[in-house]
C-alpha positions as CSV (number, residue, x, y, z in Angstrom):
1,X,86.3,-89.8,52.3
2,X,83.2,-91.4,50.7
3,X,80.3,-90.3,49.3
4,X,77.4,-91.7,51.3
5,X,75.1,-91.8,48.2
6,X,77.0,-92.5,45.2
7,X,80.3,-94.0,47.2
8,X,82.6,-92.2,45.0
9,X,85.5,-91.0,46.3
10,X,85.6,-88.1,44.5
11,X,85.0,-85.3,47.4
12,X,85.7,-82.1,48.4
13,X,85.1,-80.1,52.0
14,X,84.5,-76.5,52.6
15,X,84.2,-74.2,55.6
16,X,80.9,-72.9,55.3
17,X,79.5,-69.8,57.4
18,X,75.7,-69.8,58.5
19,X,74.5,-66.0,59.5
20,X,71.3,-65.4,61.5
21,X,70.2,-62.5,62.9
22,X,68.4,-62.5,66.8
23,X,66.3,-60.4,68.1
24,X,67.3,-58.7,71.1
25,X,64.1,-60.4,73.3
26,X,63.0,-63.6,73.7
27,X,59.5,-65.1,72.8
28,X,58.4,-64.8,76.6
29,X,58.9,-61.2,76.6
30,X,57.1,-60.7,73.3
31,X,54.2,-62.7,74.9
32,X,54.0,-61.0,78.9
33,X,55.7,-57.4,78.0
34,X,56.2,-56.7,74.6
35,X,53.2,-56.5,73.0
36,X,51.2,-54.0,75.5
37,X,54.8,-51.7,76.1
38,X,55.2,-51.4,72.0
39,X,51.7,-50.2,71.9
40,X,51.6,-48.2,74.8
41,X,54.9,-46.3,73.6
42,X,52.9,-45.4,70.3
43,X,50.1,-43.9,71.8
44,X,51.6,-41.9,74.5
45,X,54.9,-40.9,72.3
46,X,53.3,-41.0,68.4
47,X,55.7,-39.4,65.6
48,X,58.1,-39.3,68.3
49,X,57.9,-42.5,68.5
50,X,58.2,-43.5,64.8
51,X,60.7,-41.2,64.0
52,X,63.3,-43.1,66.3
53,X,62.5,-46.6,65.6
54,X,63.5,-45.4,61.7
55,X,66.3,-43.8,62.4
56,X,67.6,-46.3,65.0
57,X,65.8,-49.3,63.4
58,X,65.7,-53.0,66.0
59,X,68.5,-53.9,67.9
60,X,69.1,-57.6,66.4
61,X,72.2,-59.9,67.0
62,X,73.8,-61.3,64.6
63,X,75.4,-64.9,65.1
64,X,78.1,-66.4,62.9
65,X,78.4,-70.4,63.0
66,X,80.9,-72.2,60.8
67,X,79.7,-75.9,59.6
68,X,81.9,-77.8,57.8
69,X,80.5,-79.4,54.9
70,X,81.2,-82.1,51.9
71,X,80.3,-82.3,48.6
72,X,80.6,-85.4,46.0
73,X,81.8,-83.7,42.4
74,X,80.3,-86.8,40.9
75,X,76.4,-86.5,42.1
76,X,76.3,-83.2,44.0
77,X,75.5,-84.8,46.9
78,X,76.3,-82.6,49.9
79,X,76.2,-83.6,53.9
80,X,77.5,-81.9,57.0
81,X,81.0,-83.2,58.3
């Protein structure tokens, strides 16, 4: 393998994991629903209310992708495979 930049030949690969987190809802429930049930929860449940989302906290999703990835040891230079 090559390095596109420096075309040394001098390159390693690594299995790389990229982490994010989702949110349980999408932007279009945010937008027609969210917004107006969050609020009305607060008002009609209050400390109730609080005291749940603190101990329960958001229900998020977390995905895992793996990218493969090179890196020239003579310039740094590092691209996806």
């Amino acid at each position: 393998m090559v390095c596109p930049k420096c075309h040394s030949g001098n390159v390693n690969t690594t299995v790389v994991s990229d982490v994010k987190m989702k949110n349980k809802h999408g932007a279009g429930y945010w937008i027609f629903i969210g917004w107006w049930w969050e609020l009305i929860k607060f008002v009609v449940f209050g400390w109730i209310y609080l005291i749940i989302k603190l101990v329960v906290g958001k229900k998020k999703k977390i995905v895992t992708n793996q990218i493969t990835m090179a890196v020239c040891q003579n310039c740094g230079y590092s691209w996806k495979i």
